[in-house]
C-alpha positions as CSV (number, residue, x, y, z in Angstrom):
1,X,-68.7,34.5,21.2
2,X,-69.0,31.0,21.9
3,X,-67.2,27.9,22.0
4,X,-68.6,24.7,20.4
5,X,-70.1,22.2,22.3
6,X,-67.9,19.3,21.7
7,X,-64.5,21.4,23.0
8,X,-66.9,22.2,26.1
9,X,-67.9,19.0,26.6
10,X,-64.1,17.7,26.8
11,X,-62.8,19.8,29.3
12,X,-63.1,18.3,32.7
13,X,-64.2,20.8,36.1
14,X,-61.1,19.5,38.1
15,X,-59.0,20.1,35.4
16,X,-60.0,23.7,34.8
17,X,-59.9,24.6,38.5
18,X,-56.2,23.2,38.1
19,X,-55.4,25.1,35.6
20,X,-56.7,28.2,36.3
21,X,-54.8,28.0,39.8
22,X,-51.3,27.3,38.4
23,X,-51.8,30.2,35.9
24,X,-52.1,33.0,38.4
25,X,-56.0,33.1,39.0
26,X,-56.6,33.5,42.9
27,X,-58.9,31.4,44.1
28,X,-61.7,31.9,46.9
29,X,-64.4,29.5,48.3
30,X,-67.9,31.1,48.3
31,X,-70.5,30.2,50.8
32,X,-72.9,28.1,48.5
33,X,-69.1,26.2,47.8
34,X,-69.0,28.0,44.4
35,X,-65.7,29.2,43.7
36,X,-64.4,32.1,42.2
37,X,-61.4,32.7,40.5
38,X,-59.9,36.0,40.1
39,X,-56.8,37.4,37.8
40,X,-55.8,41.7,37.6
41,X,-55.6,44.4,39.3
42,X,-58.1,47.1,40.5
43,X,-60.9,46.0,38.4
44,X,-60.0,41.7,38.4
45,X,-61.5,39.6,35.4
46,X,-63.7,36.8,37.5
47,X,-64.6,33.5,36.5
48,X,-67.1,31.7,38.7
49,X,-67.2,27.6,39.4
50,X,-69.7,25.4,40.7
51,X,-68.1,23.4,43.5
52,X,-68.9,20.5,42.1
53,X,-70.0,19.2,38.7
54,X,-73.7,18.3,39.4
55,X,-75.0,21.5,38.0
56,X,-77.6,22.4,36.3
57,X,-76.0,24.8,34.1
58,X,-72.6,23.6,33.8
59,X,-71.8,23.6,30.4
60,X,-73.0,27.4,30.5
61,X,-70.4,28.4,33.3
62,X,-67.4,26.0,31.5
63,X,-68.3,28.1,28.5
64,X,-68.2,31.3,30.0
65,X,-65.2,30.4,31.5
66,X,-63.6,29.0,28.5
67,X,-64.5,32.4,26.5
68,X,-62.9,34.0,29.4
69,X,-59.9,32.9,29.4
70,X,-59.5,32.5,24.9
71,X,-59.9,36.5,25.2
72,X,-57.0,36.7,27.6
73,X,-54.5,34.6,26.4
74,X,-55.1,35.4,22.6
75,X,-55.2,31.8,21.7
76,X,-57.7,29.2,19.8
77,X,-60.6,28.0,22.0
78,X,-59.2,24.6,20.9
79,X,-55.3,25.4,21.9
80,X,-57.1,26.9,25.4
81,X,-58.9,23.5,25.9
82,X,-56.5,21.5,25.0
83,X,-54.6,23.0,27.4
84,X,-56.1,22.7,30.6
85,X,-57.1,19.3,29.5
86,X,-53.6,18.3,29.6
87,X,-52.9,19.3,32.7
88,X,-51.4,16.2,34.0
89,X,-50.1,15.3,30.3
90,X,-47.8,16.5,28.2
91,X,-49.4,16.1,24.7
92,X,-47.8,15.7,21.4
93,X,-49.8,16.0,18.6
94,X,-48.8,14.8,14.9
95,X,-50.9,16.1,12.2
96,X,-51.1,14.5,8.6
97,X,-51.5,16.0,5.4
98,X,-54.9,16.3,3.2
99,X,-53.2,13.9,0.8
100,X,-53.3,11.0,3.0
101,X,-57.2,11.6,4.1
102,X,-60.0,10.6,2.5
103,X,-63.5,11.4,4.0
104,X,-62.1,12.3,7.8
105,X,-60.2,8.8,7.4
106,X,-56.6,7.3,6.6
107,X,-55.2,3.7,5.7
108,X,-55.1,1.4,8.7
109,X,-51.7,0.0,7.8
110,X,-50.4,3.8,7.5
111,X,-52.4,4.4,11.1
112,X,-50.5,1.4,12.7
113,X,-47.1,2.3,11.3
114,X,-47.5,6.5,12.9
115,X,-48.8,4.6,16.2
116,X,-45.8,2.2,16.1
117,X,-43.1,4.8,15.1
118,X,-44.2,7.3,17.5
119,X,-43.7,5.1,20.3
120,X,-40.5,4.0,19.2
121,X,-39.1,7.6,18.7
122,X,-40.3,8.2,22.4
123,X,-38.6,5.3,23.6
124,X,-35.7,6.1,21.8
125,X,-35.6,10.0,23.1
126,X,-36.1,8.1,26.7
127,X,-33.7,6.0,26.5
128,X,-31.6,9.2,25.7
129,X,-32.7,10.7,28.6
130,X,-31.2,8.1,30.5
131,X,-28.4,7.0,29.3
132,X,-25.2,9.2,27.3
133,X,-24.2,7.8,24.3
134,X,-25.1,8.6,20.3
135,X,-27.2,5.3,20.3
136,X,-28.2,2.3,21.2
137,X,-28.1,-1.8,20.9
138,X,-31.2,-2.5,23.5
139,X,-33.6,0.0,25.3
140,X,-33.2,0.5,28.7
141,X,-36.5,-1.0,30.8
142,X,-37.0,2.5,32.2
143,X,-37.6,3.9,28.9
144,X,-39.5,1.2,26.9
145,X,-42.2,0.9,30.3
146,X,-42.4,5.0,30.0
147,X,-43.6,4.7,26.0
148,X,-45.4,1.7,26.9
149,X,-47.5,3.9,29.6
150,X,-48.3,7.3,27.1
151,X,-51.7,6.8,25.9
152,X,-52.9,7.5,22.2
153,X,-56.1,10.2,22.7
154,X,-58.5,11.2,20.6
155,X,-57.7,12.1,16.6
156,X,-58.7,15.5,16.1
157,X,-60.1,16.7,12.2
158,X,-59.0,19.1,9.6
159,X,-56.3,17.4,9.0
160,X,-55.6,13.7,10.2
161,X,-54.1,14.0,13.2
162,X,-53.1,12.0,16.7
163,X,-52.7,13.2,19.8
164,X,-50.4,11.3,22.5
165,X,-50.4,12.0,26.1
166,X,-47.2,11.5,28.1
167,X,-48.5,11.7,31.6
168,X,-46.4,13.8,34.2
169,X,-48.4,13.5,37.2
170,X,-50.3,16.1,39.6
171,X,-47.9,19.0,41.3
172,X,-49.5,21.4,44.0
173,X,-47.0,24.1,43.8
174,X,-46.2,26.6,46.7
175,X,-46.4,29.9,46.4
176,X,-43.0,30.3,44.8
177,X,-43.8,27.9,42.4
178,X,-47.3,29.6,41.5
179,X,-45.3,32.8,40.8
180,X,-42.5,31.5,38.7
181,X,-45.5,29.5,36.9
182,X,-47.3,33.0,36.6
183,X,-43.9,34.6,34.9
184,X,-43.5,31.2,32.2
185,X,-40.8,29.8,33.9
186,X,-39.7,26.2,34.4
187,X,-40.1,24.7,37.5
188,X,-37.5,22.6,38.9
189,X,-36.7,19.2,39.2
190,X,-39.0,17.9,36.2
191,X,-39.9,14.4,36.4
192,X,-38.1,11.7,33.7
193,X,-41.7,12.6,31.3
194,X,-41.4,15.9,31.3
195,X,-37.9,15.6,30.5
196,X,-38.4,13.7,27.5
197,X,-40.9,15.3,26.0
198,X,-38.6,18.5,26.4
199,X,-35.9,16.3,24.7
200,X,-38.1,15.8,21.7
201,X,-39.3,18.9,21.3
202,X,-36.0,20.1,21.4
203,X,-34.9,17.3,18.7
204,X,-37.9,18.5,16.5
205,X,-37.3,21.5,16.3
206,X,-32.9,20.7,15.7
207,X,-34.3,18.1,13.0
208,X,-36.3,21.3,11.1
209,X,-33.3,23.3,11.6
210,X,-31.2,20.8,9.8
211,X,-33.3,20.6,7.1
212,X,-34.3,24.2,6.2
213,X,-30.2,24.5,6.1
214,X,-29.6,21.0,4.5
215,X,-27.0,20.4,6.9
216,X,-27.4,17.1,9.2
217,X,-24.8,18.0,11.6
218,X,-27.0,19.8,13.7
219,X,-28.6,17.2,14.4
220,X,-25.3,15.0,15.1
221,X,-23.9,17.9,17.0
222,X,-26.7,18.4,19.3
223,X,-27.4,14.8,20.4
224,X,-26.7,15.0,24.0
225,X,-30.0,17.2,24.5
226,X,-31.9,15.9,21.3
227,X,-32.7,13.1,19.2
228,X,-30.0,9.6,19.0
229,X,-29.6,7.8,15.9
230,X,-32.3,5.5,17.2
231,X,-35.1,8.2,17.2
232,X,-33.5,9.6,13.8
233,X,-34.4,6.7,12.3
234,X,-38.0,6.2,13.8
235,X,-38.8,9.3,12.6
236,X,-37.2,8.7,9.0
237,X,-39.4,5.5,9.0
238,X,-42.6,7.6,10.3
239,X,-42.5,10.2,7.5
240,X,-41.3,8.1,4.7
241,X,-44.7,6.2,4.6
242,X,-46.1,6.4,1.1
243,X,-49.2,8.1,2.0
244,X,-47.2,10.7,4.7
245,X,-46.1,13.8,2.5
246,X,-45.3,15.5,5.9
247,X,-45.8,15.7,9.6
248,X,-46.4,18.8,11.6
249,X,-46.0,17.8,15.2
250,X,-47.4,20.6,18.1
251,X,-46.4,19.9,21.8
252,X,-48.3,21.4,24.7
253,X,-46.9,21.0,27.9
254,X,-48.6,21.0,31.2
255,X,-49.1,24.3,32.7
256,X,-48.5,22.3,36.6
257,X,-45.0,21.7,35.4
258,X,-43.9,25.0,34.1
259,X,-42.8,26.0,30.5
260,X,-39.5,25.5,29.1
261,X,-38.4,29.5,28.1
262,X,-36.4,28.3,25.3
263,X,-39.7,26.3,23.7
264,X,-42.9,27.9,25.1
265,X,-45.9,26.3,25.8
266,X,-46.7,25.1,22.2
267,X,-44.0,24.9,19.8
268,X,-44.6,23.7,16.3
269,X,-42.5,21.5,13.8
270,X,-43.0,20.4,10.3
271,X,-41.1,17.4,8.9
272,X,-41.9,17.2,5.3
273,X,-40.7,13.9,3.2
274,X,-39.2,15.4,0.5
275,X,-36.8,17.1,2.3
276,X,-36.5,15.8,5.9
277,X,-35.5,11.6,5.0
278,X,-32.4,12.3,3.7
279,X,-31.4,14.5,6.1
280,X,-32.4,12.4,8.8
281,X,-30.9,9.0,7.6
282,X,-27.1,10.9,7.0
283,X,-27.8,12.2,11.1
284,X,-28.4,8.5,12.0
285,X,-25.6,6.7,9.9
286,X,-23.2,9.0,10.9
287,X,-24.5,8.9,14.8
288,X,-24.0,5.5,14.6
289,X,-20.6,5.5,13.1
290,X,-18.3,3.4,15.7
291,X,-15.1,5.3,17.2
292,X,-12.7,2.3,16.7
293,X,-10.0,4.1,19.1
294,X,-12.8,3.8,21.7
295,X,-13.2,0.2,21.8
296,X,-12.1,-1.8,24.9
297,X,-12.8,-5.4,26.5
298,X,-13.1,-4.6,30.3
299,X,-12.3,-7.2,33.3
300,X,-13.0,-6.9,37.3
301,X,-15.4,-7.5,40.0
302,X,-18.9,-5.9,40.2
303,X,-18.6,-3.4,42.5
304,X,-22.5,-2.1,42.1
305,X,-26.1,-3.1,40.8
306,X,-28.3,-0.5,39.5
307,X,-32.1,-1.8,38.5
308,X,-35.5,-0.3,38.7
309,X,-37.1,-3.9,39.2
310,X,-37.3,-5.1,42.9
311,X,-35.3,-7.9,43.7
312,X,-38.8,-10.6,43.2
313,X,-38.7,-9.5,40.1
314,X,-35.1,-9.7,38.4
315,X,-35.7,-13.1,36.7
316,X,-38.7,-11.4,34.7
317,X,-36.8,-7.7,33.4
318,X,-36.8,-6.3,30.1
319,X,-34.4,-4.2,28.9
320,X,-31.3,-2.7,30.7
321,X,-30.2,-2.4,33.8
322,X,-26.5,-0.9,35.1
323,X,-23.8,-2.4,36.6
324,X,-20.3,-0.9,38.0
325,X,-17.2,-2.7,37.4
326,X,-14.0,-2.1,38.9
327,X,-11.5,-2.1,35.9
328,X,-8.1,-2.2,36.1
329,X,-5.7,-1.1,33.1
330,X,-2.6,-0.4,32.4
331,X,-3.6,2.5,29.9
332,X,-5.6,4.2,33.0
333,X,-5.4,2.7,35.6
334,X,-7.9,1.7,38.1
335,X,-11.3,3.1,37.0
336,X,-15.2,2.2,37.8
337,X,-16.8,1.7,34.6
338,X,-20.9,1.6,34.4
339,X,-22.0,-1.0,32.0
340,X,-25.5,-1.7,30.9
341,X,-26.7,-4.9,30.2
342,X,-29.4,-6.5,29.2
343,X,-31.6,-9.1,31.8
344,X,-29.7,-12.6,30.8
345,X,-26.3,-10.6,31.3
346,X,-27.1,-8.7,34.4
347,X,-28.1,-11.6,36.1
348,X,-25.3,-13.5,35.9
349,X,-23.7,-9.6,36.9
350,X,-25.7,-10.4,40.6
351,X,-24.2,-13.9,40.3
352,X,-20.7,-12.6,40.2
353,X,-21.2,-10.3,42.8
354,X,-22.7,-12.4,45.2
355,X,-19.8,-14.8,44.5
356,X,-16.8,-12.0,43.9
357,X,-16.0,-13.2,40.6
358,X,-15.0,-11.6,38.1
359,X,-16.4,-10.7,34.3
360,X,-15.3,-9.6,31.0
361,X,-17.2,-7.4,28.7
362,X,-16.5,-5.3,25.3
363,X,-18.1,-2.2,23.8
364,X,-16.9,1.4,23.3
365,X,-15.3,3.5,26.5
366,X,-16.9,7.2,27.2
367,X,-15.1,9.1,29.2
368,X,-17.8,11.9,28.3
369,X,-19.3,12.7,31.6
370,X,-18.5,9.3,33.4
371,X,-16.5,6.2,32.8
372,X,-18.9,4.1,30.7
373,X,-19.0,1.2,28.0
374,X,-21.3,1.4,25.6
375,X,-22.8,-1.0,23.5
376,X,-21.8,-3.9,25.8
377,X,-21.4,-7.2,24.0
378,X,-19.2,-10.8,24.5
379,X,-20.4,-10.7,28.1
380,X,-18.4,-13.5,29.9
381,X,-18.3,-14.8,33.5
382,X,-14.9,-15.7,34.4
């Protein structure tokens, strides 16, 4: 059996020795700096490695490996590579239907609009990440500069299809880690990418849940660990484009950072048109519906200021950044609220807390997990 040349050709040395070490292979330096990787009992399976890529044959040992390691894990020499090409990224992959290909190509306008969408919904499952609440008025600045830093890789054939990279980083883990890797489980103390790839994975698969049932309120009901109504409606906007029937999505997530057990390493959803916009748009609207009993206009001092941008750089943010105020009410007393505003707002937050003044702002109270108002609006400096 072999592999074809162009899946050979895209899998990087450094990357498989990575790979093969966080997925139980032990790993031994030979004396010509060759290394081989061993995995079993008794009689081991080997792979051997040149040390270094300026081989001769070393498209002959990376097949040989690759073949290796598609008989052991019982998986597609393409789903292997993909793999250990990932590494460092989470990937999500989106794949179109026949109907919107013509000759291995698709509609410019319908390729900007999946591009656009796709970073919106991870913006929108970031911002989720981040921050409680059922939606949003303005992305936080964390969020937008994490979609802003996946990269869109290579299309793949069959059919249309984009892949999107979420990088999570390098992660040498100990031996504790290598064995919990070994047995599938999740490691620890993910970084913010991991997590929000987990989140929309999890959201996926809720959102094809809902629709196989035709019931939207598993998707309203399991929010706080899935998709807001912002990414609802990014993805109602993806898959209603004329030429998108449906969209099966695949996430493959780094074998450095472990696999989630509830998702596995590859997990598959299908959002079909037909069935999936309406379900989607009623999980929005009604994510979005206001709590009128919840809304408040808040008064004190700025206790704290919570912002990823160093302090050279708060007159050129983007997004949202927190602020605590100390509130005061009759109804509850005293109470620190967190309050997210956007850059105009909390920068005249520093001024009044430089100067112990005092400001007003109005959105809806959560008591949820912390005091918070969401939606902050009519910001004033009193």
């Amino acid at each position: 059996m072999t592999a074809p040349v162009d899946i050979i050709e895209g899998v990087p040395l450094g990357s498989l020795k990575r790979y093969l070490a966080v997925t139980g292979w032990k790993r031994s330096v030979l004396r010509d700096g060759a290394v081989l990787f061993a995995k079993g009992d008794g009689d081991p399976v080997e792979i051997f490695l040149p040390g270094t890529q300026q081989v001769r044959d070393l498209r002959e040992r990376l097949t040989s490996a690759l073949v290796t390691l598609t008989d052991m894990e019982q998986r597609p020499f393409e789903t292997v590579a993909a793999a250990i090409r990932a590494i460092s990224f989470d990937l999500v992959r989106s794949r179109l239907p026949d109907s919107a290909i013509r000759q291995d190509t698709i509609r410019l306008g319908t390729a900007e609009t999946f591009i656009k969408r796709m970073h919106g919904t991870l913006e929108a499952s970031a911002h989720a990440e981040l921050h409680a609440g059922p939606f949003y008025q303005r992305v936080s600045s964390v969020a937008q500069r994490y979609a802003d830093d996946c990269r869109s890789g290579h299309t793949f054939r069959g059919s249309f299809g984009f892949t999107v990279e979420s990088p999570v980083g390098s992660r040498t883990p100990d031996d504790g880690d290598v064995q919990a890797l070994a047995m599938g489980e999740e490691l620890d103390a993910p970084p913010l990418e991991r997590r929000v790839v987990q989140r929309l994975a999890r959201g996926l698969r809720t959102v094809e849940a809902a629709i196989a049932k035709e019931d939207p309120t598993l998707i309203t009901q399991g929010y706080g660990t899935g998709l807001n109504a912002n990414a609802c409606e990014e993805l109602t906007a993806l898959v209603s484009e004329p030429q998108v029937s449906e969209v099966r999505f695949q996430i493959l997530f780094s074998p450095e950072w472990g696999v989630p057990a509830d998702l596995g390493d590859a997990p598959i959803m299908t959002i079909s048109q037909a069935r999936g916009v309406g379900i989607l748009q009623e999980a929005a609207k009604v994510l979005r519906a206001v709590d009128y009993d919840k809304r408040r206009t808040i008064m004190g001092k700025v206790r704290t200021l919570h912002s990823m941008e160093t302090p050279a750089d708060l007159y050129s943010i983007s997004g949202l950044q927190d602020v605590v105020v100390e509130w005061v009410s009759e109804e509850f007393g005293t109470r620190n609220v967190r309050v997210s505003l956007g850059p105009e707002e909390y920068l005249q937050a520093v001024e009044a807390h430089t100067e112990g003044r005092r400001i007003s702002v109005y959105g809806e109270l959560d008591q949820t997990r912390q005091w918070r108002l969401d939606n902050a609006r009519d910001f004033k400096l009193l």
